[in-house]
Structure formats: C-alpha cells, structure tokens
PyMOL Python script that loads the backbone (N, CA, C, O; Angstrom):
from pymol import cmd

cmd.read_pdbstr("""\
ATOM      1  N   UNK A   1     120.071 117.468  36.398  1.00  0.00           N
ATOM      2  CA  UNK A   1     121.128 116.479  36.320  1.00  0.00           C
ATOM      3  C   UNK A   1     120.507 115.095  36.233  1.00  0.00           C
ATOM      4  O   UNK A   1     119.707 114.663  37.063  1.00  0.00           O
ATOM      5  N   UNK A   2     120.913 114.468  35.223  1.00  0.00           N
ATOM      6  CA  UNK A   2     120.673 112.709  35.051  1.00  0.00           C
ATOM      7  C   UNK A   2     121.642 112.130  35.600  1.00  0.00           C
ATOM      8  O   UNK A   2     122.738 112.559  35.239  1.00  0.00           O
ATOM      9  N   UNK A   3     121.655 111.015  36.614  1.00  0.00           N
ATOM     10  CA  UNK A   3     122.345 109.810  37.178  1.00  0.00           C
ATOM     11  C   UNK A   3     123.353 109.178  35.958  1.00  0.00           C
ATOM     12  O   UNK A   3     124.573 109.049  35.856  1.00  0.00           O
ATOM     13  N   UNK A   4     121.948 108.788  34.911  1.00  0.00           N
ATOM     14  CA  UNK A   4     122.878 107.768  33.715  1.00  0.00           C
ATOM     15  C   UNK A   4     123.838 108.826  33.089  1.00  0.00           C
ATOM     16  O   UNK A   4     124.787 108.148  32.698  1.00  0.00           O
ATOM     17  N   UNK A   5     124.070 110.023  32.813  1.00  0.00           N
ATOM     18  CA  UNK A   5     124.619 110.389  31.814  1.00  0.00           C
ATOM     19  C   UNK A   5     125.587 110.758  32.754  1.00  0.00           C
ATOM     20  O   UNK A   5     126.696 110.598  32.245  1.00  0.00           O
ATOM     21  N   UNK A   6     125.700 111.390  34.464  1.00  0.00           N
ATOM     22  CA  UNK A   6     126.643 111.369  35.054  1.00  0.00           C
ATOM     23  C   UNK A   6     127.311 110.117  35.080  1.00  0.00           C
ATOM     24  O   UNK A   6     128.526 110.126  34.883  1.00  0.00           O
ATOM     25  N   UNK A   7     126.672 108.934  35.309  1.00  0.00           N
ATOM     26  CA  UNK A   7     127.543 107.672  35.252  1.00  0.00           C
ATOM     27  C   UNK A   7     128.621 106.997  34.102  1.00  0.00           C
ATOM     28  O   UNK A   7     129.696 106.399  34.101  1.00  0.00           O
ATOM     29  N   UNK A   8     127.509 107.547  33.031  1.00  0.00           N
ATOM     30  CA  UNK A   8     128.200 107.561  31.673  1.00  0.00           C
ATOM     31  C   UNK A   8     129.591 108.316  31.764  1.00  0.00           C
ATOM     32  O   UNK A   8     130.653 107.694  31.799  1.00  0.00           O
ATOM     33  N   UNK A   9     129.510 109.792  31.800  1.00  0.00           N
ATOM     34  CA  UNK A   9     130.421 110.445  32.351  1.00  0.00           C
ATOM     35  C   UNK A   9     131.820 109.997  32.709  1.00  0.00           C
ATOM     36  O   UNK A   9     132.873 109.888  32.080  1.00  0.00           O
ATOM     37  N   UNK A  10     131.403 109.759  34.073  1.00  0.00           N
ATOM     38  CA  UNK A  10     132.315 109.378  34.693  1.00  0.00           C
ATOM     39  C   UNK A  10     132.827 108.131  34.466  1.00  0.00           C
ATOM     40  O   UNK A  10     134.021 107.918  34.676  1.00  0.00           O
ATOM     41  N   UNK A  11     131.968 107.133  33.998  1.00  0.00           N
ATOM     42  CA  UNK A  11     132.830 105.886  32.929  1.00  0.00           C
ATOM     43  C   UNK A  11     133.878 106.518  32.075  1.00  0.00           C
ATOM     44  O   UNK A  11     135.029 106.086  32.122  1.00  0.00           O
ATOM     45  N   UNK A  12     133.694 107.081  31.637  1.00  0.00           N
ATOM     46  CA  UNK A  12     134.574 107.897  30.155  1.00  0.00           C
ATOM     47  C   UNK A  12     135.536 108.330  31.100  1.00  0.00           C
ATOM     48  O   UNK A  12     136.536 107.642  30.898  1.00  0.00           O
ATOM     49  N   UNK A  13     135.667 108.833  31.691  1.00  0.00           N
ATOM     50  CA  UNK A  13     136.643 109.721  32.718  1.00  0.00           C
ATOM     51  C   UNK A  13     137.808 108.462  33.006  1.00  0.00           C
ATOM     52  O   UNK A  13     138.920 108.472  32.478  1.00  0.00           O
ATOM     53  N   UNK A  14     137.425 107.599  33.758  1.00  0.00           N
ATOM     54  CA  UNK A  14     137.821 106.104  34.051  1.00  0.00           C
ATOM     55  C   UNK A  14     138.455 105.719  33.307  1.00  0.00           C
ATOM     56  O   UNK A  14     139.473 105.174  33.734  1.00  0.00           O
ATOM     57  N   UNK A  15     138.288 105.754  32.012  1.00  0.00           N
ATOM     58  CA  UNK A  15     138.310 104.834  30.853  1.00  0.00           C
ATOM     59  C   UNK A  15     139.351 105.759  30.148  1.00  0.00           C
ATOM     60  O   UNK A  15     140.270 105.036  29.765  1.00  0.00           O
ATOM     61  N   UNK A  16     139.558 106.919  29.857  1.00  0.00           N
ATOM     62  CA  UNK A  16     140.240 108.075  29.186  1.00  0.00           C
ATOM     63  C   UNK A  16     140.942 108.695  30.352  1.00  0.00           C
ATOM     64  O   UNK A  16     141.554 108.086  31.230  1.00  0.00           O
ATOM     65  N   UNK A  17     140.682 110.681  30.186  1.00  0.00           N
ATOM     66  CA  UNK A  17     141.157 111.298  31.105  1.00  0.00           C
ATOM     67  C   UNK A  17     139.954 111.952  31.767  1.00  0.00           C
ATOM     68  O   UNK A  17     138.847 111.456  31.557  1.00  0.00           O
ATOM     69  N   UNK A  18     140.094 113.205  32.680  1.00  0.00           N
ATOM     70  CA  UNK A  18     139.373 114.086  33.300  1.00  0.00           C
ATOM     71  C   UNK A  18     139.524 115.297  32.209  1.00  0.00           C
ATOM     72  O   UNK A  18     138.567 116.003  31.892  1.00  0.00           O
ATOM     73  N   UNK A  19     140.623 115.428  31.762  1.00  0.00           N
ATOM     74  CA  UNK A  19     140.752 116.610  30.801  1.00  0.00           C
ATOM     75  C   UNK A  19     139.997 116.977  29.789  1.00  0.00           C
ATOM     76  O   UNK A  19     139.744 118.151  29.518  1.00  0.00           O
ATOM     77  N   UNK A  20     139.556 115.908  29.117  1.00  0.00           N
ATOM     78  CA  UNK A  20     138.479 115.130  27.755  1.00  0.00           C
ATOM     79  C   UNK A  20     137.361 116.048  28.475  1.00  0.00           C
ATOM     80  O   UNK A  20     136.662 116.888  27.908  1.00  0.00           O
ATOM     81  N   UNK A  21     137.348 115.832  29.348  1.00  0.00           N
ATOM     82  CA  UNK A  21     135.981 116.558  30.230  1.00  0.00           C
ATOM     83  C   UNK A  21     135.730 117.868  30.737  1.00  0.00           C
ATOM     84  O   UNK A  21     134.639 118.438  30.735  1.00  0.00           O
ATOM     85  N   UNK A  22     136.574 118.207  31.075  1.00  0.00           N
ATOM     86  CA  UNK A  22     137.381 120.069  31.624  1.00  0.00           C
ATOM     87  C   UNK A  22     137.712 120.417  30.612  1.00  0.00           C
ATOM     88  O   UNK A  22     137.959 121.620  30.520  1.00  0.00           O
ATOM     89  N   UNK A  23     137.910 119.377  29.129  1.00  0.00           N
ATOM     90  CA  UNK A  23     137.630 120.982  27.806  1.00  0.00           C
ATOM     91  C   UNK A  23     136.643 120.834  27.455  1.00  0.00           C
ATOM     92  O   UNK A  23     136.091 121.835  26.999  1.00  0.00           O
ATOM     93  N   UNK A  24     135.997 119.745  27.462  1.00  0.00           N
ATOM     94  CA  UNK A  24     134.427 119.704  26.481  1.00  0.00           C
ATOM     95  C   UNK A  24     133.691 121.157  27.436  1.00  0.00           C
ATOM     96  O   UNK A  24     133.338 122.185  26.858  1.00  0.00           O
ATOM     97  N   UNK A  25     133.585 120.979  28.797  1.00  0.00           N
ATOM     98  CA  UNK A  25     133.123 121.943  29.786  1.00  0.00           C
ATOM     99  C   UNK A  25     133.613 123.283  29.061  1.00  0.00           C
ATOM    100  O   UNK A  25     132.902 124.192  28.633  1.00  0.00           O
ATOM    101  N   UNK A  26     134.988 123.177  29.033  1.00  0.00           N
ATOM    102  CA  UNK A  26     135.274 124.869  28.222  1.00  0.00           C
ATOM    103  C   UNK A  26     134.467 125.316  27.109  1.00  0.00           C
ATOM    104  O   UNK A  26     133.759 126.309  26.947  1.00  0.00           O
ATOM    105  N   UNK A  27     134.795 124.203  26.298  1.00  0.00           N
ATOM    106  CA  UNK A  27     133.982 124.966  24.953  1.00  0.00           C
ATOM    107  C   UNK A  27     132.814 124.995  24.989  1.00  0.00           C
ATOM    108  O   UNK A  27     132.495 126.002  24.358  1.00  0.00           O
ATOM    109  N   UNK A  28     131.577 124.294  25.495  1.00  0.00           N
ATOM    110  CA  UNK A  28     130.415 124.353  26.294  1.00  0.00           C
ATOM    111  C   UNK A  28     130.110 125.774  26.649  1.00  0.00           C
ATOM    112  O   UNK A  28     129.172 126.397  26.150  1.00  0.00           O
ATOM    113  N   UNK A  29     130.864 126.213  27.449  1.00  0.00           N
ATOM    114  CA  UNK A  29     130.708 127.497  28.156  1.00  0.00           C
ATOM    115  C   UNK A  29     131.129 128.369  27.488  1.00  0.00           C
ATOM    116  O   UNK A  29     130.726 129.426  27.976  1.00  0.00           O
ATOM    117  N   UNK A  30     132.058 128.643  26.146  1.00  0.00           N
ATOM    118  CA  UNK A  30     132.235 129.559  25.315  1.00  0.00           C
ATOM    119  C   UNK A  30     131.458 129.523  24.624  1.00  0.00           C
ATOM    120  O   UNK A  30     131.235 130.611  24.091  1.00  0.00           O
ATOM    121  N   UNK A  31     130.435 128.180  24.110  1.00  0.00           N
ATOM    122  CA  UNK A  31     129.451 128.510  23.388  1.00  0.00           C
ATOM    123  C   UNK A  31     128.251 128.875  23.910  1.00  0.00           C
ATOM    124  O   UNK A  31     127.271 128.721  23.181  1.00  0.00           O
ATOM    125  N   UNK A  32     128.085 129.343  25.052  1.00  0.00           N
ATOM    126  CA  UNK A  32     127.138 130.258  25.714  1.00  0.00           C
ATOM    127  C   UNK A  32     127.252 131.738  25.491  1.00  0.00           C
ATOM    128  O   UNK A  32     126.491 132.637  25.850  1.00  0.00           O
ATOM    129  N   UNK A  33     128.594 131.793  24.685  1.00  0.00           N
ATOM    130  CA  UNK A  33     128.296 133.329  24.823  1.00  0.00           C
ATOM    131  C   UNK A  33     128.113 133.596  23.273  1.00  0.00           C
ATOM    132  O   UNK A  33     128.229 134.813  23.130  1.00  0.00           O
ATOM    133  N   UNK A  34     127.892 133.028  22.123  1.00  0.00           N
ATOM    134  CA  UNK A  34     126.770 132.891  21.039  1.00  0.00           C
ATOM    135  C   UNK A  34     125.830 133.921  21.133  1.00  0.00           C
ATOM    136  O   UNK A  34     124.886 133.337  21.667  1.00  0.00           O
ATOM    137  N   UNK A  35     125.493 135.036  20.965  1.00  0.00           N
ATOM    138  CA  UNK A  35     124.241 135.569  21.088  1.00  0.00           C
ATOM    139  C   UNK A  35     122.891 135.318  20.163  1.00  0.00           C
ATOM    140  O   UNK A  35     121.771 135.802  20.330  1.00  0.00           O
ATOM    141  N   UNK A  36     123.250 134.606  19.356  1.00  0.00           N
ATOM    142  CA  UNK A  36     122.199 134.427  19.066  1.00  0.00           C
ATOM    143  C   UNK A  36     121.241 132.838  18.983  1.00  0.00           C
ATOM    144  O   UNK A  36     120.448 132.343  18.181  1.00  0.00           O
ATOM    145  N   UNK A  37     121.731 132.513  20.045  1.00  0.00           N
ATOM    146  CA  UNK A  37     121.851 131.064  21.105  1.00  0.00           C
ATOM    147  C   UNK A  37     120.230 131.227  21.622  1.00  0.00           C
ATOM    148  O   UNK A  37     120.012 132.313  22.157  1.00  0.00           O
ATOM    149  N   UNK A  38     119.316 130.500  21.555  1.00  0.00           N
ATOM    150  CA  UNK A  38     117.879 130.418  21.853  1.00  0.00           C
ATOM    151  C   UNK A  38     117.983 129.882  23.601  1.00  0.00           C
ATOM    152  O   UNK A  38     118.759 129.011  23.993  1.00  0.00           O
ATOM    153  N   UNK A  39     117.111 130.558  24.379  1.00  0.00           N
ATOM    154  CA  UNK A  39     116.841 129.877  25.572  1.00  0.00           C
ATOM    155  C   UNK A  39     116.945 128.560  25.958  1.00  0.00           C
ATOM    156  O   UNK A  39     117.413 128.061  26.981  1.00  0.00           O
ATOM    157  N   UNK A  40     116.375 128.015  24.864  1.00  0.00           N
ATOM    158  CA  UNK A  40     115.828 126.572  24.738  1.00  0.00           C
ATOM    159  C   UNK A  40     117.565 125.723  24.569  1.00  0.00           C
ATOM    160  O   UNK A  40     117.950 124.750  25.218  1.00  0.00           O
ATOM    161  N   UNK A  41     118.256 126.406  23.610  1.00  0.00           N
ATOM    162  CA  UNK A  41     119.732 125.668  23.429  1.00  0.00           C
ATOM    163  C   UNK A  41     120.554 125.827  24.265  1.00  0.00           C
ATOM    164  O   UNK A  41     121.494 125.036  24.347  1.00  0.00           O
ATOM    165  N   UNK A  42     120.339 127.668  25.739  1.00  0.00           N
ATOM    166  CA  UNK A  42     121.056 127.725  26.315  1.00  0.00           C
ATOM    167  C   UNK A  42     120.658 126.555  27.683  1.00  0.00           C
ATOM    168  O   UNK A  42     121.496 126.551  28.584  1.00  0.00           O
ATOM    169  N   UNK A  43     119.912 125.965  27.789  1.00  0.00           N
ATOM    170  CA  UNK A  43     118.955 125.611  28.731  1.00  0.00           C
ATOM    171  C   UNK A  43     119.829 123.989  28.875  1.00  0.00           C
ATOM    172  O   UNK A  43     120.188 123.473  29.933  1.00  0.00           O
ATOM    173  N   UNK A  44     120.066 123.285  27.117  1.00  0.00           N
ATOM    174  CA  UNK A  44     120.449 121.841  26.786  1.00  0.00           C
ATOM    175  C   UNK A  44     122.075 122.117  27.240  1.00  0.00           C
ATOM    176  O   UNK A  44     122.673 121.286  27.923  1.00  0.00           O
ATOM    177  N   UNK A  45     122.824 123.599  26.700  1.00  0.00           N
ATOM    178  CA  UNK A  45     124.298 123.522  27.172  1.00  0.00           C
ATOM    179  C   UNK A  45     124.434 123.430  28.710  1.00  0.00           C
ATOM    180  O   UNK A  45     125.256 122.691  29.252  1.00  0.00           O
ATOM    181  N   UNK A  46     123.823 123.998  29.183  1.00  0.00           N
ATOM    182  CA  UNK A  46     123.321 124.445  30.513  1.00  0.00           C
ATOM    183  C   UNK A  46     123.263 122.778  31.344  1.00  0.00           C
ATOM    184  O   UNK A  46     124.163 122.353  32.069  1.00  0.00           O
ATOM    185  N   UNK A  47     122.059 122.082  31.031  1.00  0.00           N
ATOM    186  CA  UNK A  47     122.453 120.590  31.944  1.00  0.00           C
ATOM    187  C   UNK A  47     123.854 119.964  31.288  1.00  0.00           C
ATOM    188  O   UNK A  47     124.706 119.346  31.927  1.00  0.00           O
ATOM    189  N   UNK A  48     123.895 120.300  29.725  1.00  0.00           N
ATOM    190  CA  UNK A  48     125.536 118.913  29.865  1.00  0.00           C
ATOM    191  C   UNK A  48     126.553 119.649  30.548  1.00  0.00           C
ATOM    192  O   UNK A  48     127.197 118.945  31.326  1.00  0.00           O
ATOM    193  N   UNK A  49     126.913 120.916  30.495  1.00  0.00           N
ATOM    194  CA  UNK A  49     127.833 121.629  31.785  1.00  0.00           C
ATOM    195  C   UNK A  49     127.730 120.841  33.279  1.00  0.00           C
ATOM    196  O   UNK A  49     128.638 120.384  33.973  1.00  0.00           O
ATOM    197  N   UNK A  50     126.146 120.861  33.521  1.00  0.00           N
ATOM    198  CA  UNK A  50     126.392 120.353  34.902  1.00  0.00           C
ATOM    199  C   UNK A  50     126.666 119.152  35.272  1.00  0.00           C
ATOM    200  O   UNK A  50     127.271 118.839  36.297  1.00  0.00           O
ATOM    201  N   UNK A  51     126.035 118.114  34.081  1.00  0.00           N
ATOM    202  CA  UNK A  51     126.069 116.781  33.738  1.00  0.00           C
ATOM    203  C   UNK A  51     127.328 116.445  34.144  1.00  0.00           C
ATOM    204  O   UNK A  51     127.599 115.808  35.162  1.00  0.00           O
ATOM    205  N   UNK A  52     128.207 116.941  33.223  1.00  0.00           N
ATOM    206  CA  UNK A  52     130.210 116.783  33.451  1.00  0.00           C
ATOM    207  C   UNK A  52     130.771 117.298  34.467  1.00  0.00           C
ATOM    208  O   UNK A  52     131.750 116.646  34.833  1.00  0.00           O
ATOM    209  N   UNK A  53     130.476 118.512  35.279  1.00  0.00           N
ATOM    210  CA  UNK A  53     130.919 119.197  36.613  1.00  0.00           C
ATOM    211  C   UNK A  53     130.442 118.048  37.164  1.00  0.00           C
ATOM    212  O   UNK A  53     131.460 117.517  37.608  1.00  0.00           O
ATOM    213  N   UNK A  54     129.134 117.040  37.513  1.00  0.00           N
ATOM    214  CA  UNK A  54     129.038 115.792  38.409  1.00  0.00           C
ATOM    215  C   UNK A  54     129.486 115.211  38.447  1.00  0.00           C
ATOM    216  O   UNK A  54     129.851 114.639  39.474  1.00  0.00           O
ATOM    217  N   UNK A  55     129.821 114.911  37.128  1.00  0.00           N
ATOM    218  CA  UNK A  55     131.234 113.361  36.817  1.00  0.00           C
ATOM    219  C   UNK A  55     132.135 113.673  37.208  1.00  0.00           C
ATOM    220  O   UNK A  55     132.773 112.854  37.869  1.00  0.00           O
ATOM    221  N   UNK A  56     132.539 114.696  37.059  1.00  0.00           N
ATOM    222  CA  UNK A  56     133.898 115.065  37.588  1.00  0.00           C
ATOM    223  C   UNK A  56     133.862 115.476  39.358  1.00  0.00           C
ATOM    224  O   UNK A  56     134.965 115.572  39.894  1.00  0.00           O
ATOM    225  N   UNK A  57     132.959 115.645  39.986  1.00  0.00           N
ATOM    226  CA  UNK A  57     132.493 115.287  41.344  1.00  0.00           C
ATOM    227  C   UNK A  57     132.334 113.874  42.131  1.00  0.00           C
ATOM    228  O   UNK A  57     132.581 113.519  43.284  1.00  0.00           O
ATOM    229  N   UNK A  58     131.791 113.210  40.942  1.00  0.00           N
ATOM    230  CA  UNK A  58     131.771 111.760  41.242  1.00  0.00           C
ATOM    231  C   UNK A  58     133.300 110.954  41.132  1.00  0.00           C
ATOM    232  O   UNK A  58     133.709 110.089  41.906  1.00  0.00           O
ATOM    233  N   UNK A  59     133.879 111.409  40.148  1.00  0.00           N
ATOM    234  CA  UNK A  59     134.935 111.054  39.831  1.00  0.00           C
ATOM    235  C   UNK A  59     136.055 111.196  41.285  1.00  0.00           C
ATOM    236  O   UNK A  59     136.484 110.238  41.929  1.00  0.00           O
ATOM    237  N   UNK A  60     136.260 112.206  41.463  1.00  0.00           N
ATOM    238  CA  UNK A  60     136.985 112.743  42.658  1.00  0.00           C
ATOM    239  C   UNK A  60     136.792 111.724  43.574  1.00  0.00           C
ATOM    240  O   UNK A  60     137.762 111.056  43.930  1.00  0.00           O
ATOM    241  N   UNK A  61     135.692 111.506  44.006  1.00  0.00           N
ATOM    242  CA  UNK A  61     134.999 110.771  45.650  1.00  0.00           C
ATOM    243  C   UNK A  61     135.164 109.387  45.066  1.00  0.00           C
ATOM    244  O   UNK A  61     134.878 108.396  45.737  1.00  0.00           O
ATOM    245  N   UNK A  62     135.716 109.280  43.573  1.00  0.00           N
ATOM    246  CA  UNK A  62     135.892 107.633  43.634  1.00  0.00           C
ATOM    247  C   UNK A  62     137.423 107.331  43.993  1.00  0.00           C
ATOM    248  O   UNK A  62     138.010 106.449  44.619  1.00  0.00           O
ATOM    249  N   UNK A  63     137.766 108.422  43.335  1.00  0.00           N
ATOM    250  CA  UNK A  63     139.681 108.829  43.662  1.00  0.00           C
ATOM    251  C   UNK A  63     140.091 108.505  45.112  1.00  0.00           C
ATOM    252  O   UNK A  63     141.121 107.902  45.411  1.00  0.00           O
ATOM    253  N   UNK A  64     139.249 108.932  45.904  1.00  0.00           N
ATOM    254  CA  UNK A  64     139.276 109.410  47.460  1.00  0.00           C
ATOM    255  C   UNK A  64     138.816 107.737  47.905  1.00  0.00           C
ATOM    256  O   UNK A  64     138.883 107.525  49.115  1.00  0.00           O
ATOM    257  N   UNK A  65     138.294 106.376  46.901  1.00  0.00           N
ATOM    258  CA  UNK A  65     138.586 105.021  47.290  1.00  0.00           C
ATOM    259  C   UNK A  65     137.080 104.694  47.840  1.00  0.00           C
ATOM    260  O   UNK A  65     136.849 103.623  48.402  1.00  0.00           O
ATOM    261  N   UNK A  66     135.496 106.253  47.531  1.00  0.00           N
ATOM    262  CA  UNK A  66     134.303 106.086  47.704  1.00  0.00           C
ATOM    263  C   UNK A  66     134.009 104.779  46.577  1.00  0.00           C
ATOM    264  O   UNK A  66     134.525 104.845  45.460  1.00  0.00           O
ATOM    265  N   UNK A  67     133.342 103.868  46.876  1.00  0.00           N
ATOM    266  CA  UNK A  67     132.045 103.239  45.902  1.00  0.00           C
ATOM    267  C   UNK A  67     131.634 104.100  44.849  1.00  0.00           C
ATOM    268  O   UNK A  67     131.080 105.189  44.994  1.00  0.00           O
ATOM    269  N   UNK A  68     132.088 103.278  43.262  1.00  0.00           N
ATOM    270  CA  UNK A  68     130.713 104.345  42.796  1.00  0.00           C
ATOM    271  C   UNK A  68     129.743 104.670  42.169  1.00  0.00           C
ATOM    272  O   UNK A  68     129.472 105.450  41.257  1.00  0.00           O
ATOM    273  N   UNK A  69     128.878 103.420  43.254  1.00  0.00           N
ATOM    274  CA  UNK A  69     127.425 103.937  43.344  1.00  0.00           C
ATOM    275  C   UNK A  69     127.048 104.410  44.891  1.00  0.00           C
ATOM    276  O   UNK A  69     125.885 104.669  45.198  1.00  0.00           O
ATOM    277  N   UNK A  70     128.161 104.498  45.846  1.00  0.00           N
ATOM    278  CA  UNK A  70     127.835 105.565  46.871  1.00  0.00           C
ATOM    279  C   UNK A  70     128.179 106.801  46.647  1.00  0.00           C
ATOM    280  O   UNK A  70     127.662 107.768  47.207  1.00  0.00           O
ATOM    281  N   UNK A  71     129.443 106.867  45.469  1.00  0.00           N
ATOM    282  CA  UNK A  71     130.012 108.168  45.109  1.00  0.00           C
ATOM    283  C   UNK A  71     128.692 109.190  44.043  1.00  0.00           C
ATOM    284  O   UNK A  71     128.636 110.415  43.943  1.00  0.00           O
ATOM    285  N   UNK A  72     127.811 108.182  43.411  1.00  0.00           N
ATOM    286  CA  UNK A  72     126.975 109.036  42.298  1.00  0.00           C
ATOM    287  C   UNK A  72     125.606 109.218  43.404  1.00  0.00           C
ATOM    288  O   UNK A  72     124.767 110.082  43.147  1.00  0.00           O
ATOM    289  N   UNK A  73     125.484 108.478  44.443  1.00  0.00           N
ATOM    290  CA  UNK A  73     124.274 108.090  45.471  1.00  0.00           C
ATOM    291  C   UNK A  73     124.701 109.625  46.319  1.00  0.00           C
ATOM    292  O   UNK A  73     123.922 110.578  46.300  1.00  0.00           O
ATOM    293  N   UNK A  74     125.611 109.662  46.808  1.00  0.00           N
ATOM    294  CA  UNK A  74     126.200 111.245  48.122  1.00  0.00           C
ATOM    295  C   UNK A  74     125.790 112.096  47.043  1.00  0.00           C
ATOM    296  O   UNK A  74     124.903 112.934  47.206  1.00  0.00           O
ATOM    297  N   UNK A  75     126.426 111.920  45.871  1.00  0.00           N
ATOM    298  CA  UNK A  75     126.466 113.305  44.747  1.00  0.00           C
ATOM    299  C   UNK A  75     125.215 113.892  44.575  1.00  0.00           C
ATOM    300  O   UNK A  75     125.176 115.121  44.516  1.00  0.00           O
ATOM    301  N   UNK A  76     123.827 113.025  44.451  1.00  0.00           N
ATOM    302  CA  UNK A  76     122.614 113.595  44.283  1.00  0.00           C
ATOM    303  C   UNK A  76     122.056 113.392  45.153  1.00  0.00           C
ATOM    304  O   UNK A  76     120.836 113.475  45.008  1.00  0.00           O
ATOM    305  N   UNK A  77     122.549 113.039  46.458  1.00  0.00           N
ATOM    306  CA  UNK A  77     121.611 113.684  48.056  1.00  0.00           C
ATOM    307  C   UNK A  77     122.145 115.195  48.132  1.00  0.00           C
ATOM    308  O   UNK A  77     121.399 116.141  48.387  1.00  0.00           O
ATOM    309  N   UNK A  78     123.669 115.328  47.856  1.00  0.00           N
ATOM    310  CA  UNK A  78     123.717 116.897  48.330  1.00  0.00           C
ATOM    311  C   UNK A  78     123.230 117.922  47.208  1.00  0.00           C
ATOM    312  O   UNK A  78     123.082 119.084  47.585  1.00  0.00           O
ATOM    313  N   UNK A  79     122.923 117.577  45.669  1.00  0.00           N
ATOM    314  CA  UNK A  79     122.373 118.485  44.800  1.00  0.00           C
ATOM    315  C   UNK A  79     120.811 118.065  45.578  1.00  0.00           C
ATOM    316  O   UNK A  79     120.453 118.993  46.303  1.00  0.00           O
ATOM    317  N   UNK A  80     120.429 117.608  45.578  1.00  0.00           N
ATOM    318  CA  UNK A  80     118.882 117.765  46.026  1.00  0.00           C
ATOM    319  C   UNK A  80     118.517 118.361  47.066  1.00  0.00           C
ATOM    320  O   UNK A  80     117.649 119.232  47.016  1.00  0.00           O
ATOM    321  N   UNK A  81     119.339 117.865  48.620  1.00  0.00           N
ATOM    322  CA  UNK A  81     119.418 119.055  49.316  1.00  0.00           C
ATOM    323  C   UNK A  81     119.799 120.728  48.965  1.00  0.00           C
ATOM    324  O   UNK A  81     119.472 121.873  49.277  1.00  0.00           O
ATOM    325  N   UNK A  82     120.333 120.290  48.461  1.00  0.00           N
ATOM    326  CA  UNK A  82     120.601 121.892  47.748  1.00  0.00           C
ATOM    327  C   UNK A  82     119.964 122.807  46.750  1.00  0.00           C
ATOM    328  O   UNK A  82     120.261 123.765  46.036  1.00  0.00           O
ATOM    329  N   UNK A  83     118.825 121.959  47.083  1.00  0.00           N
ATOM    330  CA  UNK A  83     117.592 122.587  45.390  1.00  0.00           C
ATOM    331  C   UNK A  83     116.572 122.872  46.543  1.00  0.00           C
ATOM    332  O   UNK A  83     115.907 123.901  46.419  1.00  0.00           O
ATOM    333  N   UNK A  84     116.309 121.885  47.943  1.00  0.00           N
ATOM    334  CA  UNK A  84     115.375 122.241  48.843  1.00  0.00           C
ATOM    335  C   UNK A  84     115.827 123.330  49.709  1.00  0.00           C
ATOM    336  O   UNK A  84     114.961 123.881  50.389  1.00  0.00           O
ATOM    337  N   UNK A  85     116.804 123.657  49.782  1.00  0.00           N
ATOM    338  CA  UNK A  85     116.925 124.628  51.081  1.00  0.00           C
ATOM    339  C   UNK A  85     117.075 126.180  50.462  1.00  0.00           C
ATOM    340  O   UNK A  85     117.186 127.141  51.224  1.00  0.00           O
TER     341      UNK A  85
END
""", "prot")
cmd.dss("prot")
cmd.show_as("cartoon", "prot")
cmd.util.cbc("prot")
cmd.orient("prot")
C-alpha cells in the first residue's frame, strides 16, 4: 500500500462518490479471474484493490470527523502492525 495513491484516493472519494470506488474494486476483482492473467499483473491488480479498500478506510474515519492526515497516519500504523504480528 502507497500513502500518496491512498490519499489520492480518497481525494477522489471527497470530491465524487465512494461508489466510483466500490465498482472500480469490483471490476478489479473480476479481472482476477482472467486465467490467463500473469503473476506479475495479478500482483499490480492486487495493490490497486488494496490501494482503494484504504481510501475507502480512510475515508470512513474522516466521516467519523478523524483528521485526514491522522485518518491516513492510524490507517498505516494498523496495516503495519498487522504485517508484524
């Protein structure tokens, strides 16, 4: 996961809807099931999936009236904790 492209993200979200984002995510994930989809391409769908599941994490905790650069700051203390444990 990248900060800027979650921030980016979630600008767009701000700026538009959340939905713009929960379909790009759909079709993302239908085009994983491609079989003849290279590691390497499933690997690039693979971070912008998670990229947009953040924004849309970040997004939420800004909803909820968080900062947000404390809202994108919490978001990648608990993915990092969560890569160490």
């Amino acid at each position: 996961m990248k900060i800027p492209i979650i921030k980016h993200l979630t600008n767009f979200i701000e700026a538009n809807d959340e939905d713009y984002v929960v379909e790009a995510i759909e079709v993302l994930e239908d085009l994983t099931e491609v079989p003849t989809l290279k590691d390497e391409e499933l690997d690039v769908i693979g971070e912008l999936i998670s990229n947009m599941y953040g924004a849309i994490e970040v997004h939420k905790e800004i909803k909820k009236g968080v900062a947000k650069r404390d809202a994108l700051n919490g978001f990648m203390k608990r993915v990092l904790g969560s890569i160490d444990t």
